[in-house]
C-alpha positions as CSV (number, residue, x, y, z in Angstrom):
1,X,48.7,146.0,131.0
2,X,45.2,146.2,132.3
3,X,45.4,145.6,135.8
4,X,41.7,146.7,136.7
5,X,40.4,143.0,134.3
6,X,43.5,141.2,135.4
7,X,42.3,141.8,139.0
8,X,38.7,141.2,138.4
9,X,39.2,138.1,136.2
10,X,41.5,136.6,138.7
11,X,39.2,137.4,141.8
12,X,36.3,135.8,140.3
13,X,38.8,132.4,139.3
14,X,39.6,132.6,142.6
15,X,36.2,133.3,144.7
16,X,34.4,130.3,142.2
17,X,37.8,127.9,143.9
18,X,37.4,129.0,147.3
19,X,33.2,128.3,146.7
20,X,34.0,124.9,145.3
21,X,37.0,123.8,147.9
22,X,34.6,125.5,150.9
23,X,31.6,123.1,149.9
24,X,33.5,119.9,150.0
25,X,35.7,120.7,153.3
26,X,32.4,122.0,155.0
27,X,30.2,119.0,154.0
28,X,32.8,116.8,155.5
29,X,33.2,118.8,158.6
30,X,30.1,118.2,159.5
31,X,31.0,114.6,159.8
32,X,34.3,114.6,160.7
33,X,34.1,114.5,164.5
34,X,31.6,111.9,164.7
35,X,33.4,109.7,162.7
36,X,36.4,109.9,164.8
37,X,34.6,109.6,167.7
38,X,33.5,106.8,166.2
39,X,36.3,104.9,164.5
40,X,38.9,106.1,167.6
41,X,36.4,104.7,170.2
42,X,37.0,107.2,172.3
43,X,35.3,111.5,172.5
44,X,38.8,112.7,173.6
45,X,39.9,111.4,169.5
46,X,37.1,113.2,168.2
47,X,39.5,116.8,167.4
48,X,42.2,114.1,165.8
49,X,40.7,114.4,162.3
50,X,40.6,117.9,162.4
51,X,44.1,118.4,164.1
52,X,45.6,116.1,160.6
53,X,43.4,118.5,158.3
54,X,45.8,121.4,160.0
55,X,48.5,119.0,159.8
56,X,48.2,119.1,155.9
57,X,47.6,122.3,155.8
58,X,50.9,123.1,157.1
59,X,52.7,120.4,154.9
60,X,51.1,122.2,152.0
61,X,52.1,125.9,153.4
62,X,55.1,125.0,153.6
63,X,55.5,123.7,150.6
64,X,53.8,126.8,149.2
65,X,56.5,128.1,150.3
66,X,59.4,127.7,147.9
67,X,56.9,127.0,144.6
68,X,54.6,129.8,144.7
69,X,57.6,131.5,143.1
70,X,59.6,128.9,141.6
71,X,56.6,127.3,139.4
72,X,54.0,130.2,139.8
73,X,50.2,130.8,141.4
74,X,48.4,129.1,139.3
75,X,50.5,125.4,139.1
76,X,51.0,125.5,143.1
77,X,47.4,126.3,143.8
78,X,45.9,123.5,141.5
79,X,48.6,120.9,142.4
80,X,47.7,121.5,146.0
81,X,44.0,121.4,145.5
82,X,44.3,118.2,143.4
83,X,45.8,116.0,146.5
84,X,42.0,116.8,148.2
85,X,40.8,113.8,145.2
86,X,43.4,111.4,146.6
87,X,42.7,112.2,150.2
88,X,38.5,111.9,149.8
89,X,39.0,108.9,148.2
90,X,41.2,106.9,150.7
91,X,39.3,109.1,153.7
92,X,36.2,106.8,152.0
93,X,37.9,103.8,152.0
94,X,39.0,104.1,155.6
95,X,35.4,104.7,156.5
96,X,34.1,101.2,154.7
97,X,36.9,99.1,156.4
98,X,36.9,101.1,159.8
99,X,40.5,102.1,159.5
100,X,40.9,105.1,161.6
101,X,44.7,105.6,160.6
102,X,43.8,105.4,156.9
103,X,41.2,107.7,158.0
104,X,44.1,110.1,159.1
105,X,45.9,109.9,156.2
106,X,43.0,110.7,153.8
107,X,42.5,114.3,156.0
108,X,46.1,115.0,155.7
109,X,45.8,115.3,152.3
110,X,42.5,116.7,151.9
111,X,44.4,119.4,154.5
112,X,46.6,120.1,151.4
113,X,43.2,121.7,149.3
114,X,42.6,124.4,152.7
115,X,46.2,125.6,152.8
116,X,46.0,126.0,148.5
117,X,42.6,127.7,148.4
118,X,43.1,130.0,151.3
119,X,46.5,131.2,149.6
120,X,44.0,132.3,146.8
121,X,43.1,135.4,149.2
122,X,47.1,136.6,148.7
123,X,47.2,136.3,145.1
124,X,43.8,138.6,145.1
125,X,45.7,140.6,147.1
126,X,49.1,141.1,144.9
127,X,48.0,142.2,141.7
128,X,45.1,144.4,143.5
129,X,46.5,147.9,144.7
130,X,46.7,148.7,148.2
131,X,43.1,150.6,148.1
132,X,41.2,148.0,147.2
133,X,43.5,145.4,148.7
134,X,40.8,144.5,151.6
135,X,38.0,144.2,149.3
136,X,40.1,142.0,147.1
137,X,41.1,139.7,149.6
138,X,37.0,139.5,151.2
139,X,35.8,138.8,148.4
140,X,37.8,135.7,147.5
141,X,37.1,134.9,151.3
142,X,33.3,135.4,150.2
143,X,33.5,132.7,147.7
144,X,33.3,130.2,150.6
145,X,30.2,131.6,151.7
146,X,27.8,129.1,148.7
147,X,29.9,126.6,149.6
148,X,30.3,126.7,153.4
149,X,26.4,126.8,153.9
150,X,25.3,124.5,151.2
151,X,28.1,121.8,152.3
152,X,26.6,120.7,155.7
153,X,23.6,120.7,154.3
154,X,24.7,118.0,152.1
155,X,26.0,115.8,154.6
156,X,22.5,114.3,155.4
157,X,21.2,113.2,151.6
158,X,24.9,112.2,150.7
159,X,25.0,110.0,153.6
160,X,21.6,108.3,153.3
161,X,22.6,108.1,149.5
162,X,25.6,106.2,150.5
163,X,23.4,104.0,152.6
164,X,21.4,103.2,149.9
165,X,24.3,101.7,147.6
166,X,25.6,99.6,150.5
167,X,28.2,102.1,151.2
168,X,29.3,103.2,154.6
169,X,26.9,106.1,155.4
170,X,29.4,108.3,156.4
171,X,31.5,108.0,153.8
172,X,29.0,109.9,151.5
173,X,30.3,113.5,152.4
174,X,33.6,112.2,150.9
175,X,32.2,111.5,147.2
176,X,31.2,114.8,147.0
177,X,34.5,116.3,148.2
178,X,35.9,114.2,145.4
179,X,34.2,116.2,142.7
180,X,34.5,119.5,143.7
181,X,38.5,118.8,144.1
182,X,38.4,117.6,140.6
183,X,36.3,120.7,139.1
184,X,37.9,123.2,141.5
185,X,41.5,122.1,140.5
186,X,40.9,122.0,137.1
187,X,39.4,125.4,137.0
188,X,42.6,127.1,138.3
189,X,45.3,125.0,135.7
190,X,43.3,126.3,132.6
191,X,41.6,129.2,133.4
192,X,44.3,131.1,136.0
193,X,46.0,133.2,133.6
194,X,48.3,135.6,133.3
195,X,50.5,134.2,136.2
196,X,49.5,136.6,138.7
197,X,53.2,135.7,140.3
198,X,54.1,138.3,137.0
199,X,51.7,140.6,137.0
200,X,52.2,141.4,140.8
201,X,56.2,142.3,140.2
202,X,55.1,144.1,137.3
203,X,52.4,146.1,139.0
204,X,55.1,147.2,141.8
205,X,57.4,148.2,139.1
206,X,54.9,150.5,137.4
207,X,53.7,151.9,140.7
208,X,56.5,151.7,143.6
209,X,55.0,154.3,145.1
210,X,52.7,152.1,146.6
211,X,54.8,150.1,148.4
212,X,55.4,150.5,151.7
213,X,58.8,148.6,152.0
214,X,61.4,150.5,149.8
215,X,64.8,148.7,151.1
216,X,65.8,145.7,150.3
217,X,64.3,142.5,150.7
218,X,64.2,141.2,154.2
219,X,64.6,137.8,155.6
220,X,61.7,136.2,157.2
221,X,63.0,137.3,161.0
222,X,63.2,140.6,160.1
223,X,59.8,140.9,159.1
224,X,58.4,139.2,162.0
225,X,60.2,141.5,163.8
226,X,58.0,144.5,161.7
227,X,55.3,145.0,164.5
228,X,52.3,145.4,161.7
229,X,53.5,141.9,159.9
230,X,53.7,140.4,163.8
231,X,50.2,141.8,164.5
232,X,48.6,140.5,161.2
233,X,49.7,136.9,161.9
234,X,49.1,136.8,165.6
235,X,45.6,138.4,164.3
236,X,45.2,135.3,162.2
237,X,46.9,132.7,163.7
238,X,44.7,132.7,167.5
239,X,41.4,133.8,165.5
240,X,42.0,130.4,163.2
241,X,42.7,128.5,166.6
242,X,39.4,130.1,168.4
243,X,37.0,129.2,165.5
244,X,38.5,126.0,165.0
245,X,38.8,124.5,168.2
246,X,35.2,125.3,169.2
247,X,33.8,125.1,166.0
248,X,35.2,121.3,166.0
249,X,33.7,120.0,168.9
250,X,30.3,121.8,168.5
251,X,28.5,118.8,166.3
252,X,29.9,115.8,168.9
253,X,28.8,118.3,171.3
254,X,25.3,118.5,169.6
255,X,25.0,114.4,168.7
256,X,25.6,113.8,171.9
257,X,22.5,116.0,173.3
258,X,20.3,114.5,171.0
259,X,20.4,116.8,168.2
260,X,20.0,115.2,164.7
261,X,22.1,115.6,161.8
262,X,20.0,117.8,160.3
263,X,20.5,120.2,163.1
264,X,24.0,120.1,162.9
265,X,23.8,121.1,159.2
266,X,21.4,124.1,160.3
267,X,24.1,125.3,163.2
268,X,27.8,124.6,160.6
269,X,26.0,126.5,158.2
270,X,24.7,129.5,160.4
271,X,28.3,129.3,161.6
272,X,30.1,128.8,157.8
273,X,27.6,131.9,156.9
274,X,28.8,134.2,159.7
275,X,32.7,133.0,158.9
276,X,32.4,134.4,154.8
277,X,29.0,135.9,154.2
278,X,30.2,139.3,155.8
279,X,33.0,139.5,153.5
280,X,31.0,141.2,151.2
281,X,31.7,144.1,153.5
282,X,34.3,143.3,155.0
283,X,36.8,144.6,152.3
284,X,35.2,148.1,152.4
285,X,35.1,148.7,155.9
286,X,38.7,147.5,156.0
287,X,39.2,150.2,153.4
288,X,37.6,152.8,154.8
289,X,37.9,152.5,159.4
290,X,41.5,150.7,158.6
291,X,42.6,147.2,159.4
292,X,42.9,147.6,163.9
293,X,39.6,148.4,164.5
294,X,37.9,145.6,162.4
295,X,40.3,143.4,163.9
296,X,39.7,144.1,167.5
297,X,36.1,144.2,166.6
298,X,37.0,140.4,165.5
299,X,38.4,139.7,168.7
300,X,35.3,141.0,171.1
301,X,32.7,138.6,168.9
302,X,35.6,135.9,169.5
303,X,35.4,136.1,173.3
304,X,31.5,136.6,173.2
305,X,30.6,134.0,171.3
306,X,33.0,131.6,173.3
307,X,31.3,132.8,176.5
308,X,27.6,132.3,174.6
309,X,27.7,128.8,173.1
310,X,28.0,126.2,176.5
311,X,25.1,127.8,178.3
312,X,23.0,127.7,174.7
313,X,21.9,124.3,174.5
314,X,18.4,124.9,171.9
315,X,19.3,124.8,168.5
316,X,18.5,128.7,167.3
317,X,20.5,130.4,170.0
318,X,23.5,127.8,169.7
319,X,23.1,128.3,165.6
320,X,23.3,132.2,166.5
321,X,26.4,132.1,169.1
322,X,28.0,130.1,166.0
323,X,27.4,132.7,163.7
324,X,28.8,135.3,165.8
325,X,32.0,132.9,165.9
326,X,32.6,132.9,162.2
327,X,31.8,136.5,162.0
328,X,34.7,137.6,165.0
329,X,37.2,135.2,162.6
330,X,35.7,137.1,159.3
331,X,36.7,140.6,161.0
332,X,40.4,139.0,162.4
333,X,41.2,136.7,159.5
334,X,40.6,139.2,156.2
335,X,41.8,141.9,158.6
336,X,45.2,140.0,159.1
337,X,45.2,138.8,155.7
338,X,44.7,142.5,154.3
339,X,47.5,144.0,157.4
340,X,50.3,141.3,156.3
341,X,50.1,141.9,152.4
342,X,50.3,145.6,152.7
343,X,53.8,145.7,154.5
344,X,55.2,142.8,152.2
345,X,57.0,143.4,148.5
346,X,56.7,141.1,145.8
347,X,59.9,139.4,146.7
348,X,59.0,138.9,150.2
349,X,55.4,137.6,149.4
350,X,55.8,133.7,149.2
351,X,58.1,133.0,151.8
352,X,56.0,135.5,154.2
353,X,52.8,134.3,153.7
354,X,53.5,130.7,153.3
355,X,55.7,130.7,156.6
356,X,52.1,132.3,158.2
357,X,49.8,130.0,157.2
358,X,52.4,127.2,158.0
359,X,52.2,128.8,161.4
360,X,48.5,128.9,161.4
361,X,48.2,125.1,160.6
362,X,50.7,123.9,163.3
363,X,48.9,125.8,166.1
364,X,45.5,124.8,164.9
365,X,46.4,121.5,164.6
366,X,47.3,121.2,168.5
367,X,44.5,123.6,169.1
368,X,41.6,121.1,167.2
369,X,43.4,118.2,168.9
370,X,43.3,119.5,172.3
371,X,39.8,120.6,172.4
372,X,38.8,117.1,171.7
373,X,40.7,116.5,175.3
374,X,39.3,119.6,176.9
375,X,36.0,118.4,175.8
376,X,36.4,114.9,176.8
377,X,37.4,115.9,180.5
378,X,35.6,119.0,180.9
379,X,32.6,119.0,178.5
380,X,31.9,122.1,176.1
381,X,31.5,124.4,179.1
382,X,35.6,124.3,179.3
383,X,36.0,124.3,175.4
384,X,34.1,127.6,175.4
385,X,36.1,128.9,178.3
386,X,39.2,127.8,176.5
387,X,38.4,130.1,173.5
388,X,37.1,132.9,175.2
389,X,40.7,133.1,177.0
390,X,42.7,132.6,174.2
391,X,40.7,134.9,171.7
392,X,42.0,137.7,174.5
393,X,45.8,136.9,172.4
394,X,44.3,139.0,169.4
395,X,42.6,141.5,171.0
396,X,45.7,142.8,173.2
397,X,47.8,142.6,170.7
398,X,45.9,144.7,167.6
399,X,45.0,147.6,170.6
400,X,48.7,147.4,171.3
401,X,49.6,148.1,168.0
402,X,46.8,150.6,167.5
403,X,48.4,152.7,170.5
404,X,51.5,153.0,168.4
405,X,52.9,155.8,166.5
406,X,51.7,155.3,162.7
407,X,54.1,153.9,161.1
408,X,56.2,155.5,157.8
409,X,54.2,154.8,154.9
410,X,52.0,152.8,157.2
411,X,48.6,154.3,157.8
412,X,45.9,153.1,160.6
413,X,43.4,153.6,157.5
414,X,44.0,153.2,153.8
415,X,41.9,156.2,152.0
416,X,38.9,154.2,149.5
417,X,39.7,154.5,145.5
């Protein structure tokens, strides 16, 4: 079996679905606070849509769960993907008849297309050896750079082009969701093949030497009680929950100053560039300094760019603070990604993985809730010292583990290929 074109044919499927899925969840975003702002009557609703996004993103990990293995990669991905065309199109609807609980429903399953894509970084991962295992995983993180930065972008001429059909300006964001679900789905059901669910078993067969786990399989609380698995999910888990919560509140935040919506394009994409464009290198630095010093690098630009945003009100320094945010969750997020799939074996994959993002979706889901409340008492000054404070979870943790012993089999630094 050629592994080297498995792994480059089903990082390149996987980077073009994460572009695709990236565009229409960012062009949306852009949106999505307003509108419930809007449609709630109330700024303290404004993190609601955001919080049911996570809340589908759970559903979906943990459905992930149990059919990543039972019906493959490739069927789970798509499936979950394809509930984002359902979701954009009764999201739409909601928006015409100013239904904010249809409104809710349409995000939850337009949550199921973040949870599906973002599991794309873990199948990179599997049927890529442990060398190039970073760069495999950044990479398919990278694919949402074209997307993330050209999506809010589009908010503004699919809006007004919703206007002009009698449509519900808003709702414009949500037509062109719709067909980037359908393309991005369809991509993964006919191209995604070999199963990479296969060809990641068989890969540890022919090369058990490269796994770091050599008993037998271990149950779920077992391997959260591994402290590299626990430091890869806390890594991801508060650095989702940072990015998020600020990153939510930042275009009501904006509106509300008098910023148009072009402007809040300009800052969602500065910030959607800083979250995947630096994945390009991200892989190889994981590679090369090992996963704990990315990560707590991740961590600082967390806490910084928490502290920098409420007291940058003009439009290029807040556009740069944002950057900085999405670059801290780059460096945590791939770092966390690439720390959790090295300690795991093929059989432990699915459950591991989908229990962690089901994690990461629960928290962020209260976490984009409640920074519409924070907001709505305190103003963005206490959203931004709500991050900084919690973005200090990471960084303890992955200098923690760094002071540890290296572990058996379980280097600080993978050597490059």
């Amino acid at each position: 079996m050629n592994y080297t074109k498995i792994a480059r044919k089903t990082t390149i499927l996987l980077f073009i679905t994460q572009s695709l899925v990236s565009l229409a969840n960012s062009v949306t975003a852009t949106v999505n606070t307003i509108i419930g702002d809007q449609l709630g009557g109330h700024a303290s609703y404004a993190g609601l849509p955001g919080a049911f996004i996570q809340i589908g993103s759970a559903i979906t990990a943990l459905i992930l769960g149990y059919t990543l293995d039972r019906f493959g990669r490739r069927i789970s991905i798509a499936g979950g993907i394809a509930f984002g065309i359902l979701g954009s199109v009764i999201a739409a609807y909601a928006i015409a008849s100013g239904s904010f609980a249809f409104f809710l429903l349409g995000l939850t399953f337009v949550g199921f297309t973040r949870a599906a894509s973002l599991m794309g970084r873990f199948v990179a991962a599997e049927v890529s050896p442990p060398e190039v295992r970073g760069r495999a995983i950044s990479y398919v993180i990278l694919g949402g750079t074209v997307g993330s930065v050209i999506g809010p972008w589009l908010a503004d001429p699919s809006s007004r082009l919703a206007a002009a059909i009698h449509m519900d300006n808003l709702a414009g964001p949500y037509a062109i969701s719709l067909l980037t679900f359908v393309l991005s789905s369809a991509i993964i059901l006919i191209f995604l093949r070999p199963e990479p669910r296969d060809v990641g078993r068989q890969l540890a067969a022919d090369f058990p030497e490269k796994l770091v786990h050599h008993g037998p399989t271990r149950t779920l609380p077992e391997i959260l009680r591994d402290p590299t698995a626990l430091t890869a999910m806390v890594s991801m888990v508060f650095s989702q929950v940072v990015m998020i919560a600020l990153m939510g509140i930042t275009s009501l935040h904006m509106i509300q100053n008098a910023h148009s919506l072009d402007a809040v394009g300009l800052v969602f994409s500065a910030h959607t560039l800083g979250m995947f464009a630096p994945a390009i290198i991200t892989g190889q630095l994981l590679d090369r300094w090992g996963r704990g010093r990315i990560i707590l690098a991740g961590a600082v630009l967390l806490f910084v760019s928490c502290a920098l945003a409420p007291i940058w009100l003009d439009l290029m320094p807040l556009a740069f603070a944002l950057f900085l945010l999405g670059l801290g969750w780059n460096f945590c997020f791939v770092g966390g990604s690439t720390l959790l799939a090295d300690v795991l074996t093929p059989d432990e994959r699915a459950k591991t993985q989908g229990a962690n993002d089901l994690i990461i979706s629960l928290i962020t889901a209260v976490a984009s809730f409640l920074s519409g409340v924070i907001f709505a008492v305190g103003g963005y000054a206490a959203a931004g010292v709500a991050g900084a404070v919690v973005s200090l979870i990471p960084l303890g943790f992955v200098a923690w583990w760094m002071a540890r012993p290296p572990e058996l089999g379980m280097p600080k630094a993978i050597p490059p290929a």
